[in-house]
Every structure is written in structure tokens, then in C-alpha cells.
C-alpha positions as CSV (number, residue, x, y, z in Angstrom):
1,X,83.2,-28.8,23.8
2,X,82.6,-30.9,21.7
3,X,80.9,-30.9,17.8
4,X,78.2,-31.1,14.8
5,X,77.1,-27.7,14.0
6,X,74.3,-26.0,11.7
7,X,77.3,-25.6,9.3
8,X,80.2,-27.5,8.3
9,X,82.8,-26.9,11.0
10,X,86.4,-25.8,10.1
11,X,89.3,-28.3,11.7
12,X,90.6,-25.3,13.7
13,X,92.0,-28.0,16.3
14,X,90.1,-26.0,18.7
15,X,88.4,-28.4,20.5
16,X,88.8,-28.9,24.2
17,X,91.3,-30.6,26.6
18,X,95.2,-30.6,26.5
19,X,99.1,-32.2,26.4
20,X,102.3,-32.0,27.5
21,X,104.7,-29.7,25.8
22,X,109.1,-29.0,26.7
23,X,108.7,-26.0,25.5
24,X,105.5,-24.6,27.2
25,X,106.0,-23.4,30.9
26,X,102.6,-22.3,32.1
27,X,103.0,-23.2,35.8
28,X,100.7,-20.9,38.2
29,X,98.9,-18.5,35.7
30,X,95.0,-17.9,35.1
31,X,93.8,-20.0,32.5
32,X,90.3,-19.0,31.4
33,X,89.8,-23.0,30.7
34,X,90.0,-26.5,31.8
35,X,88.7,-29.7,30.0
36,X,89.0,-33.2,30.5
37,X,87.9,-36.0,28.2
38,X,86.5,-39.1,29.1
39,X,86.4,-40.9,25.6
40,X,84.1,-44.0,26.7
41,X,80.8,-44.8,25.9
42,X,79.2,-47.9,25.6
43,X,78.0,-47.8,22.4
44,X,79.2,-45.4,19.2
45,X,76.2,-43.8,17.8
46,X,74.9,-43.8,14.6
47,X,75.6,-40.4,13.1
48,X,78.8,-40.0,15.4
49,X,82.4,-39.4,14.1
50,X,84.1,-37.8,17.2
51,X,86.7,-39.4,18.8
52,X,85.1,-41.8,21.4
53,X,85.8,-45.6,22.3
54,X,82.9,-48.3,22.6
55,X,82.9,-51.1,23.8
56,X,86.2,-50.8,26.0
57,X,84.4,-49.7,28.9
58,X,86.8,-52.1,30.9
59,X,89.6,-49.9,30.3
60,X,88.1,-46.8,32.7
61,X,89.5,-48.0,35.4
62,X,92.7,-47.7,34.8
63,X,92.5,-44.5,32.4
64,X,91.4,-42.7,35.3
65,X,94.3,-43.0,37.5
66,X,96.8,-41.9,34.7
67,X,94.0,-38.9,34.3
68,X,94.2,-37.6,37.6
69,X,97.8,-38.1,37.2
70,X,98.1,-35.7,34.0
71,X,95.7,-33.4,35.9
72,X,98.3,-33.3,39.1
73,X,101.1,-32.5,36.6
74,X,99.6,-29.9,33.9
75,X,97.3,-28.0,36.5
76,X,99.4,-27.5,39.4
77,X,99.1,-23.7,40.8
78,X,96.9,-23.0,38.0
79,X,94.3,-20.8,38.6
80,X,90.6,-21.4,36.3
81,X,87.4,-20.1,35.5
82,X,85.8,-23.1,34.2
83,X,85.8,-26.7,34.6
84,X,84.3,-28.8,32.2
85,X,84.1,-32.9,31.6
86,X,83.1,-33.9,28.5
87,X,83.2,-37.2,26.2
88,X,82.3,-40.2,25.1
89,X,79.8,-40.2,27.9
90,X,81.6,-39.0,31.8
91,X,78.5,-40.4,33.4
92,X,79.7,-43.8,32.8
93,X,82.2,-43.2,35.6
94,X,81.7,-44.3,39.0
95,X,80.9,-41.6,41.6
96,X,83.8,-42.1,43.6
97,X,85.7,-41.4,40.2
98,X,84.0,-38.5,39.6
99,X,85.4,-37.6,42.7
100,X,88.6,-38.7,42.5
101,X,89.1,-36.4,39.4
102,X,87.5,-33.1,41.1
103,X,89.3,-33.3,44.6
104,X,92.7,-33.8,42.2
105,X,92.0,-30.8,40.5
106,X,90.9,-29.1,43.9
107,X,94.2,-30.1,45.6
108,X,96.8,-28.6,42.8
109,X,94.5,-25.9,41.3
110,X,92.5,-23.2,42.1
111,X,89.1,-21.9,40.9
112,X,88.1,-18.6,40.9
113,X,84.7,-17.4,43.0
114,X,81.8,-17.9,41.1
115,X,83.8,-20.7,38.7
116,X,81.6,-23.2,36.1
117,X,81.7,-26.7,36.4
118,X,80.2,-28.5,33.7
119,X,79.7,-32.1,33.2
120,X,78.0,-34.5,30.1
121,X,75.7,-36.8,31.2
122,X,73.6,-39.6,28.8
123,X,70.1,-40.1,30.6
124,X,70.2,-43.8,30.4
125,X,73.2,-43.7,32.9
126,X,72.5,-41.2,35.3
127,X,71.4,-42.5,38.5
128,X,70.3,-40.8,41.8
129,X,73.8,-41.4,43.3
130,X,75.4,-40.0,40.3
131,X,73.3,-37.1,40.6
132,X,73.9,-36.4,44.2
133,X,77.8,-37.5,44.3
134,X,78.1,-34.2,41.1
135,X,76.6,-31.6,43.1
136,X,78.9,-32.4,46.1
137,X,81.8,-33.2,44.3
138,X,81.2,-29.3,43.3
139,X,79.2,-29.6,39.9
140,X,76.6,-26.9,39.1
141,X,76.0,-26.7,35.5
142,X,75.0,-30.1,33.1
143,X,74.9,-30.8,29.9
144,X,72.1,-33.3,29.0
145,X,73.0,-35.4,26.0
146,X,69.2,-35.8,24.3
147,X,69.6,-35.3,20.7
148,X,66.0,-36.3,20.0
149,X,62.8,-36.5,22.2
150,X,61.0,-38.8,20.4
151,X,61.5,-42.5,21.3
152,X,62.0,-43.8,17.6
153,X,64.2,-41.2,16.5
154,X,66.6,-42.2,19.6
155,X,66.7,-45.7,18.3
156,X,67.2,-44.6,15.0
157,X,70.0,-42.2,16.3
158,X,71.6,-45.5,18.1
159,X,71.2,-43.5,21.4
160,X,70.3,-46.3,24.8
161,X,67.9,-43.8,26.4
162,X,64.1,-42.9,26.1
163,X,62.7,-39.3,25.4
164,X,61.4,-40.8,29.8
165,X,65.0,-41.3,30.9
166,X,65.4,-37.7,29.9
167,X,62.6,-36.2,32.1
168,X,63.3,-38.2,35.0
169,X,67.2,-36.5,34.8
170,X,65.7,-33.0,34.6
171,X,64.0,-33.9,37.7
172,X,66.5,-36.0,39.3
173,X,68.9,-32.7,39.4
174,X,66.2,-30.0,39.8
175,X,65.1,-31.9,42.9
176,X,68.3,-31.4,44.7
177,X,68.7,-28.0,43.4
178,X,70.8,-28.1,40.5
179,X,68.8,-25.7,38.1
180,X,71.9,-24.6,35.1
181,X,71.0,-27.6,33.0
182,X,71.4,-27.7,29.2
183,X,69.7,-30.3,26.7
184,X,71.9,-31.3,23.7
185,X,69.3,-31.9,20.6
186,X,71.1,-32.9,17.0
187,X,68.4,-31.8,13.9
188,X,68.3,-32.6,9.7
189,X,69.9,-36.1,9.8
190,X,68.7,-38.6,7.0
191,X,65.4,-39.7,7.5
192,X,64.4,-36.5,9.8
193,X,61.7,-33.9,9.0
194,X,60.4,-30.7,10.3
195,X,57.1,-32.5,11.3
196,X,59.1,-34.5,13.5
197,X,61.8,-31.4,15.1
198,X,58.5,-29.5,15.9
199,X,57.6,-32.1,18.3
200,X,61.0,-32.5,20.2
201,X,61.3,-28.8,20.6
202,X,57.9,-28.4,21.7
203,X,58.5,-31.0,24.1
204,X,62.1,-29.1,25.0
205,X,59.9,-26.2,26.0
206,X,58.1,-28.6,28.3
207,X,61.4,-29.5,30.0
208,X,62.7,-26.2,30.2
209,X,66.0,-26.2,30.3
210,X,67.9,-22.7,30.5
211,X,70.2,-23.7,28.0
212,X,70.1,-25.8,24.6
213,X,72.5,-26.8,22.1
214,X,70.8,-27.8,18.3
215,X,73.6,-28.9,15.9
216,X,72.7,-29.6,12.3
217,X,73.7,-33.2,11.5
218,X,76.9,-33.3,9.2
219,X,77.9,-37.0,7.8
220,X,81.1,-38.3,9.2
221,X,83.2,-41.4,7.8
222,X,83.2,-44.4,10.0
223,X,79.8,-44.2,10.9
224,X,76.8,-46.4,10.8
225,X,74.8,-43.5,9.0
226,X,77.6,-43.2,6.4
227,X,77.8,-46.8,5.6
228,X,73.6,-46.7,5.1
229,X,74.2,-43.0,2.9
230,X,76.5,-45.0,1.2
231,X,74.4,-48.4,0.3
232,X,71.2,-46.0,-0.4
233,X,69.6,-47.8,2.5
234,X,69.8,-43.9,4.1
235,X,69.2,-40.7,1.8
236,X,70.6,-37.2,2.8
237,X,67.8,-34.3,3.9
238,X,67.5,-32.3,0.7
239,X,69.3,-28.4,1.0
240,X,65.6,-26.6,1.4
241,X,64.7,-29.1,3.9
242,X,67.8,-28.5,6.0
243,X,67.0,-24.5,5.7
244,X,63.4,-24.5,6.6
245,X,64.3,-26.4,9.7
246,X,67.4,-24.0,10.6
247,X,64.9,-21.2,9.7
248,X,62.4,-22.7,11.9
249,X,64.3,-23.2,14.9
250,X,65.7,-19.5,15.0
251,X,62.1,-18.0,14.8
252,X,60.7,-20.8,17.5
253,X,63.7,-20.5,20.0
254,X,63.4,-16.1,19.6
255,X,59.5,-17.0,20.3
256,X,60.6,-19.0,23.5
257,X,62.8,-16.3,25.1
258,X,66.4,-18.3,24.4
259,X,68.9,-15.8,23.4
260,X,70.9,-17.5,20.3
261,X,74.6,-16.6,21.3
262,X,76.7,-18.8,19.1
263,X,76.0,-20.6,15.5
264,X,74.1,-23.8,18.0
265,X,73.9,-22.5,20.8
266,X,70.8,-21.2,22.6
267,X,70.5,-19.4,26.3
268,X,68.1,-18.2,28.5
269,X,69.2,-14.6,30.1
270,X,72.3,-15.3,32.3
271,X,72.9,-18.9,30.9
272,X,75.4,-18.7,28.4
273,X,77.9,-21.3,28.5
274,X,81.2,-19.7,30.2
275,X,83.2,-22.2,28.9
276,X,82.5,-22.4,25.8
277,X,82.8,-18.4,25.4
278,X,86.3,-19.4,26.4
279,X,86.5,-20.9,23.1
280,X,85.2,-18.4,21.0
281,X,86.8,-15.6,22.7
282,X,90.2,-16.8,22.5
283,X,91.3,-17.9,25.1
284,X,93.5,-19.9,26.7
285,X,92.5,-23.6,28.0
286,X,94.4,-26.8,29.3
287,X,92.6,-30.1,28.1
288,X,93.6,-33.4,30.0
289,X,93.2,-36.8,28.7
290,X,93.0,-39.1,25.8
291,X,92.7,-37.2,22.2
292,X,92.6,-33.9,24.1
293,X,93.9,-30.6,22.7
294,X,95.5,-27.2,24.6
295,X,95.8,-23.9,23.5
296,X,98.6,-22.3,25.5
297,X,100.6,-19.1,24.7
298,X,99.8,-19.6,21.0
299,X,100.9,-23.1,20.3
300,X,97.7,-25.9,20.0
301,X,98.9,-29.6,21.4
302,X,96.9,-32.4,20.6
303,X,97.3,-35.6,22.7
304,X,97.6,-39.8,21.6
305,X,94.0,-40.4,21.1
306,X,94.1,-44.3,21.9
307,X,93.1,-44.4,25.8
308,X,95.7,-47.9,25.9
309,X,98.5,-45.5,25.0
310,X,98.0,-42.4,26.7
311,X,97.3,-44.8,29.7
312,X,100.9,-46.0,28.6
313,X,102.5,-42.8,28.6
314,X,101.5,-41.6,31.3
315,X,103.3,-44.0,33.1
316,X,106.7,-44.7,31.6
317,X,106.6,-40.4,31.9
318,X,107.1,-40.0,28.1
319,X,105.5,-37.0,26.2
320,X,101.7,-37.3,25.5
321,X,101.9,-34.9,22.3
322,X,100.3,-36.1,18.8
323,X,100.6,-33.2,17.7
324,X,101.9,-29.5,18.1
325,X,101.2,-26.3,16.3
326,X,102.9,-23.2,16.8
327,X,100.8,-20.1,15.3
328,X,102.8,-17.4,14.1
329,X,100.9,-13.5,14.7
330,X,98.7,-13.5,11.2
331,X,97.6,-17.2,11.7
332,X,96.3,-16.8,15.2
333,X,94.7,-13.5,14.3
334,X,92.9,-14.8,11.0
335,X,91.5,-17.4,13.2
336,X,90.8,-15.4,16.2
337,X,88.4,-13.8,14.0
338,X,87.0,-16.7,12.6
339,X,85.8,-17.8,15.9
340,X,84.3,-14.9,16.7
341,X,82.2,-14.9,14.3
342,X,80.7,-17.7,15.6
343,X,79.1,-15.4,18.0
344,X,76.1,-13.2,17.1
345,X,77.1,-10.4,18.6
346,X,78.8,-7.6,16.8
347,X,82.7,-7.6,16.9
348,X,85.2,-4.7,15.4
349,X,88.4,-6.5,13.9
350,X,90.6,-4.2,16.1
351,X,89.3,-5.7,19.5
352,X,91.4,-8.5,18.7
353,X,94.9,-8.2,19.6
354,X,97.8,-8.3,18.8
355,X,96.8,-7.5,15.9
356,X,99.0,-8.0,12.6
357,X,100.1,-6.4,10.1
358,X,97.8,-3.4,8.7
359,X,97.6,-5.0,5.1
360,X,96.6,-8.0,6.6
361,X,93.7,-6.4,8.8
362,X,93.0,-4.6,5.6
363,X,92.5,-7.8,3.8
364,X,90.3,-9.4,6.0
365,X,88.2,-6.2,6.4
366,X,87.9,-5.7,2.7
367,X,86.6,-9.8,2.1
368,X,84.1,-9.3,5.4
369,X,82.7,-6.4,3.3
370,X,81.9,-8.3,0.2
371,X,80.6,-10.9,2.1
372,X,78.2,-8.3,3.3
373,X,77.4,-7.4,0.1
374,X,76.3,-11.0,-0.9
375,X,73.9,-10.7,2.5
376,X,76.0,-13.0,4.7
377,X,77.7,-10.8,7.2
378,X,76.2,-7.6,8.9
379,X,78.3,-4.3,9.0
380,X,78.4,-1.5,11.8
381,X,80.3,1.4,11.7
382,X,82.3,-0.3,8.5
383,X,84.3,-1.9,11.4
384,X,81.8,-4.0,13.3
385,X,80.8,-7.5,11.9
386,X,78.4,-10.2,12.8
387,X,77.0,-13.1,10.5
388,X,73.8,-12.4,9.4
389,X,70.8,-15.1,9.7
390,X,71.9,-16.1,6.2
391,X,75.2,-16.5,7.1
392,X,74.9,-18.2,10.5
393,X,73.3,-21.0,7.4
394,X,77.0,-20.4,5.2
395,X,78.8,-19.7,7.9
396,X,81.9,-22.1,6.4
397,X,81.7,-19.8,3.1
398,X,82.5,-16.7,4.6
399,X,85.3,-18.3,7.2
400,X,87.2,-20.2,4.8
401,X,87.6,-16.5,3.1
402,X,88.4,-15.1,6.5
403,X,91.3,-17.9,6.9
């Protein structure tokens, strides 16, 4: 992970990858989840605010190094269920890098039978050495950053690649086997429309991927689409518009057999992706890298974002934390349930454990059950919750209550 979603997300800190903490001796356990963060790309686009780095592509060679580095240090005798590179854009890195970073992780760690190794790839960059050098180096799951299928909306998206670059990928890694393949599309940004979302998902369908991702564009500072929101030269889809395409989208992907497991995310039977259930199940995960975050035995680290300093510390050995969080039993509980309810499925609030004080369950129950009375959150049992369709739309409303 990792993140615009159909609603406003909350800054949990729980996005993906890791740091080094004194306090925090983890050596040789199972940890559900391993991330790394590659935060390069070669050019910033137009509606994103998440930490990347353009234009100093030079600097990947030597961020690698002090990657597989951290990787040797944080993950030795670890045990994980998932692997997963994500960015910026990994598939700027040369195959042998690629490599480098998976036999590291392969020489301290292990990963259990049957593990999940996902990896982000832009279209315009993927090549048919890339594509062959990921399934050796062990890959078997991609993520396929799209965002739009139409060739004017990726210009207008600042993406490099053509709605053609995207097809020949899907067949690049369905011709050497490599069918778990996801396509990231990004929907309601200014100057989109239903008209034109119809025809990129129609054209997903055509693709057929087994899983898809479709976040709801949310304005970021320091963006390009910001700046043009902000001169008038861009204007902001209008509340009805964003719902009829949010509505739209549930009905079409139900219509198309994909499973809708998580506020954006969309599977095919048997494709959901592992780890990002990680995430909304709790669990523990390591992140390595620049601007990468850990969750480990309830503290959250966040490491130096700036790829020239992390590079730095890593080698003069000093600590990579930013920051550090240490959740006491009520705040990782509240928020335990918060990301839960990300998922559709039902949940009960006393599945989550350890579980707090009773007042404090109490409270949470009784403000899930007037949310349900306002039509935003489904009740079973008056113990089992789930955000209604309405409330997958206000999601934020009835978290920030939760929290």
C-alpha cells in the first residue's frame, strides 16, 4: 500500500514499510508483512501528493545498496507472508536490482509456503527483461499502475504511458504465466465524467485483470491539479457527480463478477490482496526504505523520507526513525476497528483483541448504532457491523466517530 480512496482517508500512519527502533526487538518472529519503498519515479503526477521523488532518478543506485542493507538488518530470521514493493514507480529499477533486493531478503528471511510477492509496475517502463527477471526473482502477483484507459485522460493525469502500453504489459506477463495481475484505475478527478469512467472500465473488462483497485481522486497540496483548482484553470467534480460514479462502479463491478472487499478494492474469487488484508486486519508489518512506516508490537515508526538522508544514515549506522508512536490499549483498539471497517464483511467488536476497557467497547458500540440509524453502517446480531453502501461513500464520518 499505498493511497487515494473513494473517501477521505484518515492519517492513521498505517501505510506500509518500516524503521529502526532501540526499543523494539523483533528478531526471528512471523510477521504477517513486509514492504519496501522505492520512492522514484520519473515524473510526479498531476493529482499526486504521496511521498515520491522525480527527477532524481540518478540517486537509485546508490539508495539501493543502503536498502538491501536495512533489509539485511531489520529482516534477519524473520519469518513473512507477504512481500510487497511498492513506490514511486519499482519498475524503474534495473533487473539485476530487483534481484539484488529479493535474494537479500531470501538470504536473512524466510517466507512461508504459498507466500505473496507483489510488485508496482508503470506500463511505460516495463520491458520484456523486466518482466522475465520478476517472475524468476520469485514475483507472482502485479500491481499495474493504469489510472485511466483512455489516452487523453493519461496525459491529462501527467502519467508517461498509453491506454497500448498497458495491454502489451497484460500480455507481456500473461505470456510467461504470470496470471495474479491487478490494474490500478483513479476515478472523479476535475475535468472527469461518468461518460468517460464507463469507457475505461469497459475497456478493464476487456483486460481482465483478477484484481482492480478504483480510488476516488482527493486534492492534495503540492500538486499540479491543486495549483490549476487553485487559479480556476481546474474545477472540482460536483458532490452528485462524484456519487453517481461511486454508485455506478459498485453496480458495474457486482455485474462483472469482482467481489468488492475493501472501500477500493475489487477481486475476483480467490484474488484478494493478502497483503493488504494484513493492513486491515491488524497486523503486524516491517516496511524498509525511504519514508517507510512499521507497525511492530504496538508502536508505529516512520522513517527520514529524503532518499539523500536515509541513504546517509544508513551508512554512518545512526537511527532511521522520523517518527515513533507508541499506542496505548484503547488507541490501538479504536483504530483496530476503524480499519476494519474498511472491509465489507461483517465484523463483531469483540473479535478484536485485547480488547479495552468495557465502557470503552460500550462507547464505540453505542456510536456504530447511531450511525446505523442515519443508514451508514449495517447491524447483525446488535454486535456485528459493516458500512453500508452509503457509508462505504461517508466512510470518514462514521470513522472519525469511531476514533
Amino acid at each position: 500500500m499505498q493511497d487515494y480512496h473513494w473517501v477521505l482517508t484518515l492519517k492513521l500512519n498505517v501505510l506500509p514499510t518500516l524503521v529502526t527502533s532501540s526499543n523494539t526487538s523483533s528478531q526471528g518472529r512471523t510477521i504477517p508483512g513486509l514492504y519496501i519503498h522505492i520512492p522514484f519515479c520519473r515524473q510526479r503526477c498531476n493529482y499526486c501528493g504521496l511521498t515520491s521523488t522525480d527527477n532524481r532518478t540518478d540517486e537509485i543506485e546508490g539508495y539501493v545498496p543502503a536498502l538491501i542493507r536495512e533489509i539485511r538488518s531489520r529482516c534477519k530470521g524473520h519469518t513473512f507472508k507477504t512481500v510487497f514493493i511498492g513506490g514511486g514507480t519499482p519498475s524503474l529499477l534495473s533487473p539485476s536490482m530487483i534481484k539484488s533486493i529479493m535474494e537479500a531478503i531470501f538470504d536473512v528471511a524466510h517466507l512461508e509456503p504459498g507466500f505473496e510477492a507483489s510488485i508496482e509496475v508503470n506500463p511505460e517502463s516495463v520491458t520484456p527483461l523486466l518482466v522475465e527477471s520478476l517472475v524468476k526473482a520469485g514475483f507472482n502477483r502485479i500491481s499495474v499502475g493504469a489510472q485511466s484507459l483512455i489516452e487523453d485522460e493519461c496525459a491529462a493525469l501527467g502519467r508517461l504511458h498509453t491506454p497500448k502500453d498497458v495491454d502489451r504489459t497484460f500480455k507481456l506477463f500473461r505470456d510467461v504465466g504470470l496470471t495474479n495481475l491487478s490494474l490500478d484505475l483513479i476515478a472523479a478527478w476535475p475535468g472527469h465524467s461518468l461518460k468517460t469512467w464507463k469507457v475505461s472500465l469497459e475497456r478493464a473488462m476487456s483486460i481482465d485483470p483478477v484484481h482492480i483497485s478504483l480510488y476516488l481522486y482527493h486534492r492534495e497540496e503540492d500538486t499540479v491539479f491543486n495549483t490549476l483548482l487553485s487559479e480556476g484553470e481546474l474545477v472540482d467534480l460536483k458532490e452528485d457527480e462524484q456519487v453517481d460514479i461511486y454508485n455506478y462502479t459498485l453496480k458495474f463491478m457486482e455485474a462483472n463478477f469482482y467481489d468488492q472487499y475493501e472501500i477500493s478494492n475489487f477481486a475476483k474469487a480467490g484474488y484478494a490482496c493478502i497483503h493488504n488484508l494484513n493492513y486491515w486486519y491488524d497486523y503486524e508489518y516491517i516496511g524498509v526504505g525511504a519514508g517507510a512506516a512499521s507497525f511492530l508490537k504496538g508502536e508505529r515508526f516512520t522513517n527520514t523520507g529524503d532518499p539523500f538522508l536515509y541513504c546517509r544514515a544508513v551508512q554512518k549506522n545512526e537511527s532511521l526513525v522520523d517518527y515513533s508512536e507508541c499506542l496505548d490499549m484503547e488507541a490501538h483498539w479504536r483504530e483496530a476497528v476503524v480499519l476494519r471497517l474498511r472491509m465489507t464483511e461483517f465484523f463483531s467488536l469483540l473479535s478484536i483483541n485485547p480488547l479495552p476497557d468495557t465502557k470503552v467497547v460500550a462507547d464505540v458500540r453505542a456510536k456504530l448504532l447511531h450511525c446505523a440509524k442515519a443508514g451508514l453502517v449495517n447491524v447483525r446480531s446488535n454486535d456485528e457491523f459493516c458500512l453500508s453502501k452509503k457509508g462505504l461513500l461517508l466512510a470518514n464520518e462514521v470513522m472519525s466517530r469511531v476514533v
